[in-house]
N, C-alpha and C positions, 0 to 999 in steps of 0.2 A: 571931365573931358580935358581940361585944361592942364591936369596930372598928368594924363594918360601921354597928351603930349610931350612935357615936359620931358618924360621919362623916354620917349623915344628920338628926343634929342639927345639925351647923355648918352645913350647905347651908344649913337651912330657916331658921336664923339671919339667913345674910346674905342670902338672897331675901326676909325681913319688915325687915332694915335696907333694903335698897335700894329697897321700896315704899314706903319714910316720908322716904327722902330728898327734902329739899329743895332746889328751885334756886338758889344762890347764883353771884353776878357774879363770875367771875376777873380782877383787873385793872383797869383803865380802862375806861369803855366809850366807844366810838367815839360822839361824839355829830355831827348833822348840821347843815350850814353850813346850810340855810334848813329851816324846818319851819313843820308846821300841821296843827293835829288836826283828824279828819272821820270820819265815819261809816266811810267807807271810806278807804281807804290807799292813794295810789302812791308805790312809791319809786322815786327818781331819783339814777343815779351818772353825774359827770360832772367830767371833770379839768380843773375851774376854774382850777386854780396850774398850771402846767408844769415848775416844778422843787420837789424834796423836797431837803432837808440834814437825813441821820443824826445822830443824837444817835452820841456816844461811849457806846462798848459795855465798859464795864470789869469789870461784873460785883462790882460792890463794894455799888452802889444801882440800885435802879430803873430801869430807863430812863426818859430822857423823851420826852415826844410827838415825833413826825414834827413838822419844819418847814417849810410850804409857803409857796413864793414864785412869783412872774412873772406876772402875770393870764394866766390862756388865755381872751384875749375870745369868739374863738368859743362857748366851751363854754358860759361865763358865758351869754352869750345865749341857749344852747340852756334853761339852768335858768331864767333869765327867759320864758322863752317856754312852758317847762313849766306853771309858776306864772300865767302869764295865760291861756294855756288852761283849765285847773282854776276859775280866776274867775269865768273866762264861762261856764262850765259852772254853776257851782255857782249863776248870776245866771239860767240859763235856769228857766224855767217846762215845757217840755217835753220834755227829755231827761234829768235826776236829777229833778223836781219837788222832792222835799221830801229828800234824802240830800244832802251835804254832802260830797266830797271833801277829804279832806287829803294832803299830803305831807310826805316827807321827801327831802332832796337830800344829797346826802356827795358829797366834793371827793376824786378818788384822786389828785389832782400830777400825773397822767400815770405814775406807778409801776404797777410794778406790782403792788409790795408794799403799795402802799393800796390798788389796786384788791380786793386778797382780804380787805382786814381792811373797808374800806367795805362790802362784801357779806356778811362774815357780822352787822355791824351793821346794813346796812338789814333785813338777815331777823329777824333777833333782836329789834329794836327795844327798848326798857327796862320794859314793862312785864312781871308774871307771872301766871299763872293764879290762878285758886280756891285760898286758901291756900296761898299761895306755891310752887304747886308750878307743874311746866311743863308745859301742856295740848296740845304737839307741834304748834300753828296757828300758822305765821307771820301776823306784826301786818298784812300787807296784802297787796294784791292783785295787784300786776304792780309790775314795776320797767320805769321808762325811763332805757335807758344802753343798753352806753355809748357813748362816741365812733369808739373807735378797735377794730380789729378782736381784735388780740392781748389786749387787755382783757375784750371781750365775751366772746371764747371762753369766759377766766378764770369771768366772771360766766354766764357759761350752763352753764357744769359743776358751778360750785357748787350752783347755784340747782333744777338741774335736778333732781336726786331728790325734790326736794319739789313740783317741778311748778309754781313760780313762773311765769307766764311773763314774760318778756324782749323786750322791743322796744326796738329799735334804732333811732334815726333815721340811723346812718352808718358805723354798720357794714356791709362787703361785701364780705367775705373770702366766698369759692365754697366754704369747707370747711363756712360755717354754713349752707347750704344742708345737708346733711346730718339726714334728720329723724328719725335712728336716736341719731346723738348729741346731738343737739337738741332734743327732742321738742316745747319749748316754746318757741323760740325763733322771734319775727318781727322783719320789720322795714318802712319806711316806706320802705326803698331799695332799689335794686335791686342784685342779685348781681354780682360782677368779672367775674362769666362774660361779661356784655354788653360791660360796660367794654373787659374785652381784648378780644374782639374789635373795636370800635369802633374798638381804638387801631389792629388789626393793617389795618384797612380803611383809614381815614385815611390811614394808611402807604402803604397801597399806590396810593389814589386820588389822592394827589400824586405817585405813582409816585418812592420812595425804597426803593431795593431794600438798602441799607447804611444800616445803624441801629449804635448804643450805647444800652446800656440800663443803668440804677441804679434800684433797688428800695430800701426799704427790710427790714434783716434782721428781718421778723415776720411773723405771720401774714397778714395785710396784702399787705404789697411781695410776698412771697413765692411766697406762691397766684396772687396777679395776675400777677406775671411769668412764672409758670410757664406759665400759660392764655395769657397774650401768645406765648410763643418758642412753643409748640404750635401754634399758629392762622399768626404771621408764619412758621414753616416751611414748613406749608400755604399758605400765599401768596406763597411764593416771595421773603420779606424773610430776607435775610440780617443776622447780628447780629454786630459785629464783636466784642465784649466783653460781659460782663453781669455787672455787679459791683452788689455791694450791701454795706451799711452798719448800724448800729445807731444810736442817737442819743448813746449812752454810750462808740464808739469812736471817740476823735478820731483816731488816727493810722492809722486803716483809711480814718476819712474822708477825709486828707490823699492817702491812695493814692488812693482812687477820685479823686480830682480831678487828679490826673498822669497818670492813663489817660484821663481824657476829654480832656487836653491833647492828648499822645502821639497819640491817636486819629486815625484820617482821616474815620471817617465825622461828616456835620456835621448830624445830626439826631438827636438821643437822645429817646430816651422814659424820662423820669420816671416809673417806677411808685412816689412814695415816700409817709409818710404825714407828716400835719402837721406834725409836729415836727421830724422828720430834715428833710425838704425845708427848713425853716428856717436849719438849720443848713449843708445845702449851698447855699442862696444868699449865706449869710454866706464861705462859702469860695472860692466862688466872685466875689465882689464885692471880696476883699481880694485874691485874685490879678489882679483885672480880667481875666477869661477870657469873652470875646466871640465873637460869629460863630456861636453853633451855635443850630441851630432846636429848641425846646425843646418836644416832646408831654408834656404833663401830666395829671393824673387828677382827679378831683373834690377829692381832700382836701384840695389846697390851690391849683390854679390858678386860685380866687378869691378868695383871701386878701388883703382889703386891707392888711393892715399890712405883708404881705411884697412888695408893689409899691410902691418906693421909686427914686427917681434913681439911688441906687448901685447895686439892682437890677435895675431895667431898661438899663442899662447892658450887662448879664451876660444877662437873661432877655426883652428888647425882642422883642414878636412871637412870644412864646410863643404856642401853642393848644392846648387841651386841654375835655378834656369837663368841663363843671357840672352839679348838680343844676336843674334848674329854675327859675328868681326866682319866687316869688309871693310878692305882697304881702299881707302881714297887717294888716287896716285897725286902728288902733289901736296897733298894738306898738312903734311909733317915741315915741308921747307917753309910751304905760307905762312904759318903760324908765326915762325922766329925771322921773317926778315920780311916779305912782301907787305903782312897783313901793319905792319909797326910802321913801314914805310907810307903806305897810302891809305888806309882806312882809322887807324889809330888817329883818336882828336891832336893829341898832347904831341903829336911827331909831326903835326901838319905843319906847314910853311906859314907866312904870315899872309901868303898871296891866296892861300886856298879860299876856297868859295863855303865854306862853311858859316851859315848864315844865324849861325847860334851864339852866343856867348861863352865861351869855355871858363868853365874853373878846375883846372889841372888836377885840383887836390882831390876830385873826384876820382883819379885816375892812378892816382900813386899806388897802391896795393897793384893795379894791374901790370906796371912796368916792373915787376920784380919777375915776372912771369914771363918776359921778353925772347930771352934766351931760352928756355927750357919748354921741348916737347917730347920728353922718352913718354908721356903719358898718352900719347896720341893713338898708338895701335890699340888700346883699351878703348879707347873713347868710341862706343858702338852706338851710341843715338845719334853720332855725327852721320852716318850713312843714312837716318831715318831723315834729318833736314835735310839732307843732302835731296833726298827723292820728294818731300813738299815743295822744296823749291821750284826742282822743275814736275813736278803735278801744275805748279801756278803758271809756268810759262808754256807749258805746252798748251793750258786753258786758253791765255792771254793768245797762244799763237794762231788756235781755231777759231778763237771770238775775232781777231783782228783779221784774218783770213790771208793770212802768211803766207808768201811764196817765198822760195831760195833767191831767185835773181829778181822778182819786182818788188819784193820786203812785203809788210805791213799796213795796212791802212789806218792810219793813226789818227784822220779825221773821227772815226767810229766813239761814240760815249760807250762806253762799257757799264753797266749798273754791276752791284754786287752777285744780285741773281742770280745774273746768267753767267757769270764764274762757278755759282755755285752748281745750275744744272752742266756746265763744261766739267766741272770736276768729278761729276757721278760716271765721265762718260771716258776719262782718261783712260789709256792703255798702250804702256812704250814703257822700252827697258834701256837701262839705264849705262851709262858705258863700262862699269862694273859687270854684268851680264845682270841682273837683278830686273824682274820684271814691275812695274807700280802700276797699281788700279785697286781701286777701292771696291768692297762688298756692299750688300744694299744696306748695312750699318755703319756706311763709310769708311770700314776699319780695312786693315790689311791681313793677308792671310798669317796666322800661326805657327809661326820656325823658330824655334828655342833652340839653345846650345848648351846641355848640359856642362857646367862647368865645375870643378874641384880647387879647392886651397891648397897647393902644396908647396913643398919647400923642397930646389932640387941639391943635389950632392957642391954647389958651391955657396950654399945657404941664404941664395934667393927664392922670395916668395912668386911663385907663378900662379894662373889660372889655367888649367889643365882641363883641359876639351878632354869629355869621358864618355860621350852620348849626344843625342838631341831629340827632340818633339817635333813631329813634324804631323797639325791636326790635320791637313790634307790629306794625307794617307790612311788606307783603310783603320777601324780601330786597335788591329792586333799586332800594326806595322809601325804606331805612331812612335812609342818610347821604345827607345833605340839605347842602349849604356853598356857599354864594355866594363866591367864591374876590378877585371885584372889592374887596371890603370887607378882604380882609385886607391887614395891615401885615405883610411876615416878618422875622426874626431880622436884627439891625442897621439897621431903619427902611427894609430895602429894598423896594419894588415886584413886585421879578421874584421870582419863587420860586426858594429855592435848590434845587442838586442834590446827592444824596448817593448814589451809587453806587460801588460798588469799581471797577466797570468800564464804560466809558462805551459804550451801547447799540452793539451792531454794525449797521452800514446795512445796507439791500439788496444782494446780491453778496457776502456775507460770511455765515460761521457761527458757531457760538459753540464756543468749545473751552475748556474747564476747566481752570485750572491746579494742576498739583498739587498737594497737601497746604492747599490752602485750596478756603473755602465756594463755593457752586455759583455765587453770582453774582460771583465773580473769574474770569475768564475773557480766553481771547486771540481778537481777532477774526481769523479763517481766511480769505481770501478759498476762492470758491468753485473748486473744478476745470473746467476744461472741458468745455462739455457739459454743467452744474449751474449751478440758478440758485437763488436767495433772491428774493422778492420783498415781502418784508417784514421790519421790524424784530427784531434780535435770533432770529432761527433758528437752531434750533438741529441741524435739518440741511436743505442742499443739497439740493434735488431735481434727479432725471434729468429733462434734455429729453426728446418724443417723438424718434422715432427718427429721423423727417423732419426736426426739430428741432434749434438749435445756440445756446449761449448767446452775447448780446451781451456787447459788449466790457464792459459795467458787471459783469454777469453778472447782472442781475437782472430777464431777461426773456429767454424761447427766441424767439427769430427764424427764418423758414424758412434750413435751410443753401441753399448755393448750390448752382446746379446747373455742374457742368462737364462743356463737350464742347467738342469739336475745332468752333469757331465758323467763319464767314470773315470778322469782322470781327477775329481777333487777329491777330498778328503772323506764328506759325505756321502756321494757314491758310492767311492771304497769301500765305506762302511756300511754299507747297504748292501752291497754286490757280494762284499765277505760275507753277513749275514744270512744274503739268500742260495750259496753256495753252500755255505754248513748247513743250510734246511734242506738242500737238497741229496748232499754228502750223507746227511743223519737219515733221511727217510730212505734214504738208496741201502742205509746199512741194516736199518729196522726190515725193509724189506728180504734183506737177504737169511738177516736171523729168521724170520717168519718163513720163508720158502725152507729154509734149511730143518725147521722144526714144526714142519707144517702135519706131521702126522701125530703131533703130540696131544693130547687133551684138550690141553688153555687154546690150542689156535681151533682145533676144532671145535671146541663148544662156543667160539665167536666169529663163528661165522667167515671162515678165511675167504670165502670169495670175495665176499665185500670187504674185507679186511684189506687184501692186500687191491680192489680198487680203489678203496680210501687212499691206500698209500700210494698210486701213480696220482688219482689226483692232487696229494698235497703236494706229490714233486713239481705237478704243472702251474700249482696256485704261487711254487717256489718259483718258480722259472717267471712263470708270468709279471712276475715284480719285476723283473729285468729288462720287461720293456716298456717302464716306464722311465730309465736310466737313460742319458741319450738323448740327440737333437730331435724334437720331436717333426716328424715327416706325416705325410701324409695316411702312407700306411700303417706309421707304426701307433702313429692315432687313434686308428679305427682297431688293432689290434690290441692297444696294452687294456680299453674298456670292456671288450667285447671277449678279452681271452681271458680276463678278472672276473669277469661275469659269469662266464661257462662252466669253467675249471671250480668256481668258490661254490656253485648249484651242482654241479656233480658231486664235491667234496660233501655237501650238509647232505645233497640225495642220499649218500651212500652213509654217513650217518644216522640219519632218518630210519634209512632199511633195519642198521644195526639196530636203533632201539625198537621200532617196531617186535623185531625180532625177540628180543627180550622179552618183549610184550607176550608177544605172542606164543614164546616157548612158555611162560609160564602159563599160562594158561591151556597150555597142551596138556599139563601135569594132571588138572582137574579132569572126575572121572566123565567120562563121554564125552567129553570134547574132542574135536577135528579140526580146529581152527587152524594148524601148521599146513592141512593140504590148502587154505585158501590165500598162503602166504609163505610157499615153498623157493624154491631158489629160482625158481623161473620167473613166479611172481614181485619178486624181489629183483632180480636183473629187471622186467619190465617196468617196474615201481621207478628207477633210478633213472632209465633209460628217459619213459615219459616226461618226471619232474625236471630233465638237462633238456629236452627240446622244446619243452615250452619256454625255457630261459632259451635256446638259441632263434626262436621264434621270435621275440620280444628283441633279440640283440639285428636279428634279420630287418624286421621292421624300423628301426631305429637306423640304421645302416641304407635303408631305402630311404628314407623319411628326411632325416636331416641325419648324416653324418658326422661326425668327431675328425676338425682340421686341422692344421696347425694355425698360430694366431699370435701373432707380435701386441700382447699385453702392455701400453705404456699408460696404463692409469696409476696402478700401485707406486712404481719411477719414475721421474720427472727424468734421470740423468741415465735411463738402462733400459734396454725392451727388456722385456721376461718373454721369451719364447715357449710357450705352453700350448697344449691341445684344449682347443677351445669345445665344448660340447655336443655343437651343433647344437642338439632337439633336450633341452636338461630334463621334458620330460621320462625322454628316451634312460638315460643314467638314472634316475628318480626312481624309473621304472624295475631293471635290472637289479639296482642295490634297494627296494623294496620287495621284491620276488626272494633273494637271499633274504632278507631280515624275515620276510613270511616264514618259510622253511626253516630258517633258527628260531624264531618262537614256536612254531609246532613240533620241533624236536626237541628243542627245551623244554616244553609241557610235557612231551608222553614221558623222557626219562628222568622228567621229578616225577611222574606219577608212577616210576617204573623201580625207583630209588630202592624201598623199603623190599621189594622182593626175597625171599630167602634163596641165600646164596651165597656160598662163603665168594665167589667171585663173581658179584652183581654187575658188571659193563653199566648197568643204566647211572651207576652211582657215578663213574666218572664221565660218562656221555654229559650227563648235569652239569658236573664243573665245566667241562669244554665247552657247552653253550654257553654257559656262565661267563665265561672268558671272551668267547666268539662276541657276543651278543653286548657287553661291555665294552669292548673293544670299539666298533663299530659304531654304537651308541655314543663314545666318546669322540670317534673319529667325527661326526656328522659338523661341530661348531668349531673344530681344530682345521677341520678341512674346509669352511667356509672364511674363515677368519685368518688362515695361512695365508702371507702374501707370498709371490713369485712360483720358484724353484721348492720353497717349504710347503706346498701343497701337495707339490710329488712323493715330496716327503713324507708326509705326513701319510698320504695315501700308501704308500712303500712299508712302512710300519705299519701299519693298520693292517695289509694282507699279511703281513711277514711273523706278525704278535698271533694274530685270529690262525693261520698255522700252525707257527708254535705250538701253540695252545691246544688245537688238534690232536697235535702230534703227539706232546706231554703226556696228557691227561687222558687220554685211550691209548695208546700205545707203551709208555713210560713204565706202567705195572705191569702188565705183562713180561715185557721185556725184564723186569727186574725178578721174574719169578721163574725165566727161562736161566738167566744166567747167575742169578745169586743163591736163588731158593729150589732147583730146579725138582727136591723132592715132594714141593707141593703140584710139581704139574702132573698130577693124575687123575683120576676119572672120579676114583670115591674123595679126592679131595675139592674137586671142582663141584660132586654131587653132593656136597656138605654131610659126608659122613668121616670123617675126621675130625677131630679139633678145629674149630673154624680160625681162622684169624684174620681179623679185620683190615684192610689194607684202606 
């Protein structure tokens, strides 16, 4: 119990010490490079020096101060531009009336280690509350800073518990878009999120599918490139490499510059931030590494000091996005004579009210810079301070409830807060015409100004407005670039090209090469029967089916059509041949008519003799229409007039050996068999055996017909235009009814062969079937196995042989015994009472 006490003695102890504790300073306190007391407070960080030199860290004494060197003119200017803002402010009559702004400005070197100590010193500021204790209100109202992204971050984490808020004139890392980690954070610029996309546009609207890309290693380079490779995937930019750097390693930076050597692709985009990028033009200028088209970002591809002879050399015909030029009337004279006169420490009087200590020698590097502002029309983030400033006073002027003629109520506490809900809600333009207000990610709207490196005809380097981005605008209005105006990379005219793989033409596809990015690729010509008709396809389409690619391959043309023509070669020869069969049997007929009262024509029966010979002429003809674009008609005609004509022809063979037959057998004593097989029954015999073939060809013509028929199986690249069957029973039919009839005429006159007679007809009726019947028999796998046009063919020979053959071999002897032998054509030589002789 007596513990228990004890111990709630000591608590209460040191909870009455640590209420009476007072605030005392640890250290040095950071004091700031430009100041000035006011009613109200903005602080400003901004990395004036560019480079910091560490004191030695021994641990013996003290450290001493950070030493900062290298003017960063930029910045400088952004803090003069601060500081004349605030002037004019502080000179108006109706926007503070009667409140008085002040500032404070701290220089972080571009460290980042000054960035955190500058920021807890602009919060802290050197005064202390009510009896020196500490009344937890930071000394002012908004900070503007800072430049660079990875810094801001820094200064928006710290600041943010306390609800300061933060505006940014150039900061625009997409991660501060964030209003979870942010809460208070604006800015006068717009988000990388535009930017990269801008860059991945640009890219692609000069059509550059192979890039290299360097960032710088910070929050900055980083987030932006990231949002760049994201967006140029989606747009189908390939990236050959993507290397980035820090400003503190030089020998990572020596490698990034061996890979942009090494590299093939000749267009890189620079996503890097002011400082790095300095440093790569310096390594770039000392290798003299030329020739590639350089995409640039706001932070620095308007940097006058870094367009120099040795770097345009390296960087000539770069483009890349800027903030906007606006001119601020007034800030060019401020700079060289107002700002040196009154806000400048080292120019101040002994009388001034500056309540800090000065040590000049912080200041020397800045008076070299006195006289000289030709750099001021470039200086484009001076317009973005310009408008944070007054974003804070027009805040300051709703929070304090401002009139023109009663002023301000300056009794009013102001918390950070409610700056920061004032500042969600600003909307007023600026005397520039320029409108300021922030989006629900604090940021401001998206307007780029395409810029260009050139050098004009008195061999100064300008920055040459060629275009702009403007995300406001629908998306097919936003990138805007007059492409006449630009200079590219090495002072050339023609725009260069950077592709891994040079576009495939038309008749060609695109095929991927293994293990690298999708826009390395081999061009394919297209297959047959597939065409491309435009650039880079990436696949071949099928022709229609009627359709056949031209010889480019980059257009379907009608296939051709083929048939058995009479203007080719084959025709010809087809058509000649069935003209001599017709010519021959026209002439055998005439011999026959002419000697038709002579012995040989009559003991062979001239009726049917000279029927045979109109049918052979019609079996001749009949080949003829199978010559020619097959039609409709002529379809139904060349099978059906094949069929009639080749059953007449064997009919009236048939008759003849019958005939044979039957005359010998007249010979024998008592026989009558000639009256059951006289010439009436003989014309009826030929007559029946042709209508039953017309019968079969009728039904087949009702049934399924014979049409014409665009053939593309056997051709991939040609219709065969042929007569398609219809009913193949039908044709089956017809050229099996002729094969019946030539084997049962070929039976009777082998069985009819051996007769006595010195001129037996059945001996050569035998050969002619022999021939007929061979023919035919051979035609059957020649004519299934014939592809196109050579089936007509084949079919064309087949009638045209099986004629012949006919014609030859029953007609040919005769014929050779009227005109060469004509003293055997007699009665007792035909009745084999002569000397026989064998033919």
């Amino acid at each position: 119990m007596i513990l228990f006490l004890y111990a709630l003695l000591l608590f209460h102890q040191l909870h009455t010490k640590a209420e009476n504790t007072l605030c005392q300073k640890m250290g040095d306190p950071k004091y700031p490079l430009l100041s000035k007391d006011g009613d109200v407070t903005i602080g400003g960080i901004f990395a004036i020096h560019r480079k910091e030199t560490l004191p030695s860290f021994e641990f013996t004494q003290k450290p001493q101060h950070l030493l900062c060197s290298s003017v960063n003119l930029r910045d400088f200017r952004l803090a003069q531009i601060m500081i004349f803002a605030i002037e004019e402010i502080n000179r108006s009559e109706s926007l503070l009336p009667n409140v008085t702004i002040g500032y404070r400005i701290y220089d972080t070197c571009g460290s980042r280690l000054s960035t955190m100590s500058a920021t807890i010193g602009v919060m802290n500021g050197q005064d202390f509350g009510q009896g020196d204790r500490c009344n937890g209100h930071p000394p002012l109202h908004a900070i503007i800073g800072e430049s660079e992204s990875s810094a801001t971050v820094i200064l928006s984490r710290t600041t943010g518990p306390f609800k300061i808020p933060v505006i940014s004139p150039s900061a625009t890392c997409a991660c501060l878009s964030n209003r979870k980690d942010y809460p208070s954070f604006f800015r006068t610029i717009a988000s990388d999120y535009h930017q990269s996309r801008a860059l991945a546009y640009i890219v692609k609207h000069f059509g550059w599918s192979w890039v290299g890309a360097v960032n710088s290693d910070n929050d900055y380079g980083n987030n932006g490139m990231a949002a760049f490779l994201q967006i140029a995937k989606e747009e189908g930019i390939c990236v050959e490499y993507s290397v980035k750097f820090y400003r503190t390693e030089t020998e990572k930076l020596k490698k990034v510059v061996d890979i942009i050597k090494k590299g093939t692709a000749k267009v890189i985009v620079s996503f890097v931030s002011f400082v790095e990028m300095g440093l790569l033009i310096d390594q770039l200028s000392i290798q003299k590494i030329a020739g590639f088209q350089i995409i640039g970002v706001e932070s620095w591809i308007t940097t006058k000091n870094y367009i120099t002879p040795n770097s345009f050399h390296s960087l000539g015909g770069s483009l890349g996005f800027a903030v906007r030029k606006i001119n601020i009337e007034g800030f060019a004279d401020y700079v060289i004579k107002e700002f040196w006169d009154t806000a400048f420490p080292c120019s101040q009087t002994e009388g001034n009210s500056s309540q800090y200590a000065l040590n000049c020698s912080r200041y020397e590097e800045l008076l070299v810079l006195k006289n000289y502002n030709e750099d001021v029309p470039e200086q484009r983030y001076a317009s973005n301070v310009y408008k944070a400033v007054h974003a804070v006073a027009h805040s300051l002027h709703s929070l304090l409830k401002c009139k023109e003629q009663e002023g301000c109520e300056k009794s009013l506490t102001i918390q950070p807060q409610e700056v920061v809900d004032a500042l969600k809600n600003v909307n007023f333009t600026i005397k520039m015409g320029d409108r300021v207000w922030f989006d629900s990610t604090g940021g401001a709207v998206a307007q780029y100004e395409v810029v260009n490196w050139q050098q004009d005809s008195d061999g100064l380097f300008q920055f040459k407005s060629v275009g702009y981005y403007d995300a406001s605008l629908p998306p097919l209005q936003r990138l805007m670039l007059n492409t006449k105006n630009i200079i590219w990379a090495g002072g050339q005219l023609k725009k260069p090209s950077s592709v891994c793989s040079e576009s495939c033409p038309p008749g060609t596809r695109k095929a991927a090469q293994k293990g690298r990015p999708v826009c390395c690729y081999d061009c394919i010509p297209c297959a047959e029967g597939e065409i491309s008709n435009e650039t880079d396809s990436i696949n071949c389409k099928q022709c229609p089916r009627e359709y056949w690619s031209n010889a480019e391959k980059n257009n379907c043309v009608s296939k051709n059509l083929e048939f058995l023509s009479f203007t080719e070669v084959m025709g010809i020869v087809l058509v000649f041949f069935s003209l001599f069969g017709i010519g021959l049997t026209v002439l055998v007929a005439i011999l026959f008519y002419s000697k038709k009262d002579t012995p040989i024509i009559k003991a062979n029966n001239s009726e049917l003799s000279f029927l045979l010979l109109f049918s052979l002429t019609l079996c001749f003809l009949c080949s003829l229409t199978f010559i020619g674009r097959p039609t409709e008609w002529s379809c139904m005609l060349r099978h059906t007039a094949f069929g009639i004509t080749f059953v007449l022809c064997i009919s009236c063979v048939l008759g003849k050996t019958i005939v044979v037959l039957m005359a010998f057998k007249a010979t024998l004593p008592g026989s009558n068999v000639m009256k059951w097989f006289g010439p009436k029954q003989q014309r009826l015999s030929v007559l029946i055996f042709t209508l039953i073939q017309v019968l079969i060809c009728v039904l087949w013509l009702m049934i399924s017909p014979p049409f014409p028929y665009k053939n593309m199986k056997y051709y991939k690249e040609k219709i065969i235009l042929e007569c398609n069957l219809g009913s193949t029973m039908g044709f089956w039919a017809v050229l099996g009814y002729i094969g019946l009839l030539a084997a049962l005429c070929f039976i009777l006159s082998f069985l009819a062969r051996k007769l006595p007679d010195n001129f037996n007809e059945a001996k050569f009726i035998t050969f002619s079937m022999l021939i007929f019947c061979a023919v035919w028999i051979t035609f059957i796998p020649a004519y299934v196995s014939s592809p196109g046009k050579f089936t007509v063919a084949v079919e064309i020979f087949a009638i045209l042989a099986s004629s012949f053959g006919l014609l030859f071999c029953i007609f040919a002897p005769k014929c050779y015994i009227i005109l060469l032998k004509p003293e055997q054509n007699t009665k007792q030589h035909i009745m084999g009472k002569t000397t026989s002789i064998s033919y």
